[in-house]
N, C-alpha and C positions, 0 to 999 in steps of 0.2 A: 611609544609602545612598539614599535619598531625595532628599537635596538635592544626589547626586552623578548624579541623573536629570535637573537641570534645566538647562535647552538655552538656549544662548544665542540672541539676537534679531537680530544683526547682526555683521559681523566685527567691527567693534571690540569687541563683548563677550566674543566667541570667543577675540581674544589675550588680552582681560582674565581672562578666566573661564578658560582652561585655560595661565594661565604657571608656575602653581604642580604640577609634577610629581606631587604629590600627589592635587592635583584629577584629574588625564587617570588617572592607573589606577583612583582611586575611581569615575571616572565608567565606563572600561571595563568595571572588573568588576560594573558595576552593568546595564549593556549586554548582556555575556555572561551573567552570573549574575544573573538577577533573583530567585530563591529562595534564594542566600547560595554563595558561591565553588565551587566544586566543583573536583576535581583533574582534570585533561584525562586523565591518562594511569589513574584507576584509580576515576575516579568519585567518589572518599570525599568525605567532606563534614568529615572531621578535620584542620586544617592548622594551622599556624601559619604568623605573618606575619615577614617580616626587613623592619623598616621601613629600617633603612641600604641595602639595594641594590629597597626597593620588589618582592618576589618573596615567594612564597609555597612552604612546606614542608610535601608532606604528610605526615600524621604517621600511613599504612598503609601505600604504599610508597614511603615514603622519596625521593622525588624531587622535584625545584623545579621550580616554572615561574612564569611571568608572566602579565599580563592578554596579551601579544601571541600568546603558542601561539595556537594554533590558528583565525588570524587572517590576513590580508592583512598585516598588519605583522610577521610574525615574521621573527625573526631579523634587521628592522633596526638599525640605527646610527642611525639617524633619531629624536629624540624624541616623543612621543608631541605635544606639544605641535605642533609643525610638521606632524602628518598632518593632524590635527583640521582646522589651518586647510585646509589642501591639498583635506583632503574639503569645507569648507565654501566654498571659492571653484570648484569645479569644479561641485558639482549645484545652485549656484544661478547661476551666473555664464549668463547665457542663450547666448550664441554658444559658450561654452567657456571655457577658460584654459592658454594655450600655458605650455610646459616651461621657456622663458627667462622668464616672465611669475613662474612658483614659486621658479624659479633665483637672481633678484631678489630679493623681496620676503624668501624666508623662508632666502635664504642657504644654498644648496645648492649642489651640481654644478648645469650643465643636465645632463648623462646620472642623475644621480642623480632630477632632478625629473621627467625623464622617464620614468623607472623607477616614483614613487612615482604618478604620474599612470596609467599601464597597470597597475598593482596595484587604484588604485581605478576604474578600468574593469572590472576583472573584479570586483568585487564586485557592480558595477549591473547587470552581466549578467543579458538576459531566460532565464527559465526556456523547457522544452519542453513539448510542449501532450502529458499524460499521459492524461491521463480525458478523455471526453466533456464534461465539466464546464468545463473549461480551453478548449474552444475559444470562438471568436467567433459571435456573430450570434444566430440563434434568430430571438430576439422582433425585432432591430433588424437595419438592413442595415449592407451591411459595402463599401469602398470598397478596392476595388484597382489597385496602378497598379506599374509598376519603373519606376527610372531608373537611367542611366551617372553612373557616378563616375570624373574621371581627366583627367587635363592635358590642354589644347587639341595641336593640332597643330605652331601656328604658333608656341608660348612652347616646343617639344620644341628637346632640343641635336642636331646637327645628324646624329649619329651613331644616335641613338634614332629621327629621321625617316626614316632609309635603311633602320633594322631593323622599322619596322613596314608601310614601301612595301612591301620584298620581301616580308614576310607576307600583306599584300593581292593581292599578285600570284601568291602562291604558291595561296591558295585561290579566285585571277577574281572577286574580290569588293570591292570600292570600298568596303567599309564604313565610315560616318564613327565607326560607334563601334566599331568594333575597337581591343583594347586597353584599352578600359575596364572597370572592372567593372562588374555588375550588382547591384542592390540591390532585393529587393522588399518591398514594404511592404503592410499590410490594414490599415485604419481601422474599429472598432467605433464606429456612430454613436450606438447607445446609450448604450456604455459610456464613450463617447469615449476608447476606450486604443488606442495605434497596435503594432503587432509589426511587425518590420522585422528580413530579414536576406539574408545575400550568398548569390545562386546565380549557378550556373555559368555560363547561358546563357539564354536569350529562347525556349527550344525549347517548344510546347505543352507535351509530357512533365513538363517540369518545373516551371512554374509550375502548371499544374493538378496537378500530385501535391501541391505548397506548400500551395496551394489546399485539398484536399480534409480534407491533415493538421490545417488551422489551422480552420476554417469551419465549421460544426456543417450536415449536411446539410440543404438543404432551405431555405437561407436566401437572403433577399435580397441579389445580389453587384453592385453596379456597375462596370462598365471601358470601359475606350474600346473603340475597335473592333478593336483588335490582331488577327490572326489567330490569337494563340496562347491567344487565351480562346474559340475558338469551338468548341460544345460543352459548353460550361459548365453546359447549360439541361437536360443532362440530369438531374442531381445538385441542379441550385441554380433558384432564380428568379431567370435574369440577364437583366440589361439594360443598353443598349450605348448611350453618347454617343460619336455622330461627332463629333472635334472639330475636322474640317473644313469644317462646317455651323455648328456651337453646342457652349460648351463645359458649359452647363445646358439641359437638358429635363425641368424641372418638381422632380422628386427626384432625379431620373437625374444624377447628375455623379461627378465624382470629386477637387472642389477643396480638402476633407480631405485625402486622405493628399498631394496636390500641395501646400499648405501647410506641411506635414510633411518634403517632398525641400526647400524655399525654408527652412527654418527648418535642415537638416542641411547643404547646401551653403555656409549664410552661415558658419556656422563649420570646415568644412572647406576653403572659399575664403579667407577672412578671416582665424582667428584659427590654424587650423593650417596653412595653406599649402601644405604637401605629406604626405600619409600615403601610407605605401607599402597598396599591394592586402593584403599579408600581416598588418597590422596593422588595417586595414579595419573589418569588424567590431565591436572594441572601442569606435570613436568612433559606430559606429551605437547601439552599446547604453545609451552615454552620454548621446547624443540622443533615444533612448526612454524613456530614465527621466525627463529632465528635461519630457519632454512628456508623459506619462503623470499627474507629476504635479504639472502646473503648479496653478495658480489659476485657478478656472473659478467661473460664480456655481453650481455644483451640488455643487463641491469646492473650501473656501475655504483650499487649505495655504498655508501662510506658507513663508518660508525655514525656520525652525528645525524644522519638520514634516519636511520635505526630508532635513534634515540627519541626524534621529532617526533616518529610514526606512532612509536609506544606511549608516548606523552598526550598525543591525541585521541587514544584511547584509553584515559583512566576515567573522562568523565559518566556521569552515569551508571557508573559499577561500585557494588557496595559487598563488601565481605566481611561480616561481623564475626568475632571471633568462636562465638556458638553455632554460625552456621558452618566454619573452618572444621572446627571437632564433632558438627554430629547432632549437637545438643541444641537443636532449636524446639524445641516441647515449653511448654509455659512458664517453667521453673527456670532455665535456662537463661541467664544473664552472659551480658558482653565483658569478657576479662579485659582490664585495660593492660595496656602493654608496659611489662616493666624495663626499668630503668636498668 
């Protein structure tokens, strides 16, 4: 089980090292089970193996399963082999890797590479700040900024510019970013880890509630001079660059997490073109992992670190393809993924 732990160095090793079907469940159940296979469904540690269909029997209650239960991968059609790669050109690929780009290469649907790509999105998914423990800042200050996500005006069809004039008219409000979403992000400078995610609106209310939930009190916060961070200084030590004067006053900035929107837009502009708002989220989280844990001279991960990390967390995450679209209501079956 040991040498079914050892991580390839680049993709060419990746299709070398996982074409043998063999290898990809050895290497799974060495992933999932690092104390020796266990039954998902009853815990036992008594099994046998069926090496013809690659699944495991156990031998308390009588039931089979595979290395995918309990997994991002269950219940594909997809071989194990073509996720590996999928998972390994996605958290290292820096701008991303579009759904026609996996549809190509590893011979899929696009709707199917699309599917397997929002499967390992939800695996990268950032956790929620539980314990005091879990928030940001303390010792270091913490950078905060939102920005709009969402199609210009003038690339809009012609029908979509008339439904969102009337909306502007309907609330007397010219807003150039109406219509877009909001995205807020906090940069630990210490830790240098970014958390980033979609709210509703620009209203004080709710970026300082963001604010208070993520931020350990009492800490250093940087922002621009928004109106809706004012007040901050009660809870925090905040301090404000005008960036109509200077966009640095000495520590005072906020060019972290704005590196951080320049590093998510290139691949939201670039290599995915159009994500719908409802989908949103997912490529934010993708971009947090990849930035979280780049290569820094403090944290020297390679690609196959990357790759480990995200493979350690596919267990226990399930994304059916009705809950992907929307349609989880009664009627609402799981589409299998084509071919």
């Amino acid at each position: 089980m040991e040498n079914a732990l050892k991580s390839p160095r680049n993709l060419l090793e990746v299709t070398r090292y996982f074409e043998d079907p063999n290898v990809c469940v050895e290497f799974m159940a060495a992933i999932r089970w690092p104390t020796g296979v266990e039954c998902p469904h009853c815990q036992s540690k008594r099994h046998s193996f069926l090496r013809s269909r690659r699944i495991w029997k156990c031998l308390d209650c009588r039931k089979q399963f595979s290395a995918k239960v309990g997994t991002i991968f269950e219940d594909s059609a997809i071989p194990l082999d073509k996720w590996m790669v999928a998972v390994w050109m996605l958290v290292n690929c820096k701008n991303g890797v579009s759904s026609w780009e996996i549809h190509r290469d590893l011979k899929v649907t696009q709707k199917a590479a699309w599917f397997m790509l929002q499967r390992i999105r939800h695996a990268l998914q950032q956790g929620t700040v539980k314990t005091p423990d879990d928030q940001m800042g303390g010792f270091s200050p913490v950078e905060v900024d939102e920005t709009f996500v969402g199609g210009k005006v003038k690339n809009m069809h012609k029908n979509r510019k008339l439904k969102l004039q009337r909306l502007r008219n309907e609330v007397n409000r010219p807003d150039h970013y109406m219509g877009k979403t909001v995205v807020m992000g906090m940069l630990d400078r210490g830790l240098r880890k970014v958390r980033a995610t979609i709210v509703p609106n620009i209203k004080r209310e709710t970026l300082q509630s963001q604010i208070m939930q993520e931020v350990f009190p009492g800490s250093k916060v940087y922002t621009d001079d928004a109106t809706a961070y004012m007040g901050l200084g009660q809870k925090f030590a905040h301090e404000v660059v005008n960036h109509l004067e200077t966009y640095v006053d000495g520590k005072v900035h906020t060019n972290g997490i704005e590196n951080f929107w320049s590093l998510l837009k290139r691949g939201l502009n670039g290599t995915y073109v159009a994500v719908e708002p409802f989908h949103l989220f997912r490529y934010v989280d993708e971009q947090v992992f990849r930035y979280n844990n780049r290569a820094t001279k403090e944290n020297a991960l390679t690609d196959s670190d990357r790759f480990l990390l995200a493979m350690h967390q596919v267990t226990g995450k399930r994304l059916t393809y009705a809950e992907l679209t929307g349609k989880t209501d009664a009627s609402a079956t799981t589409t299998p993924e084509p071919f």
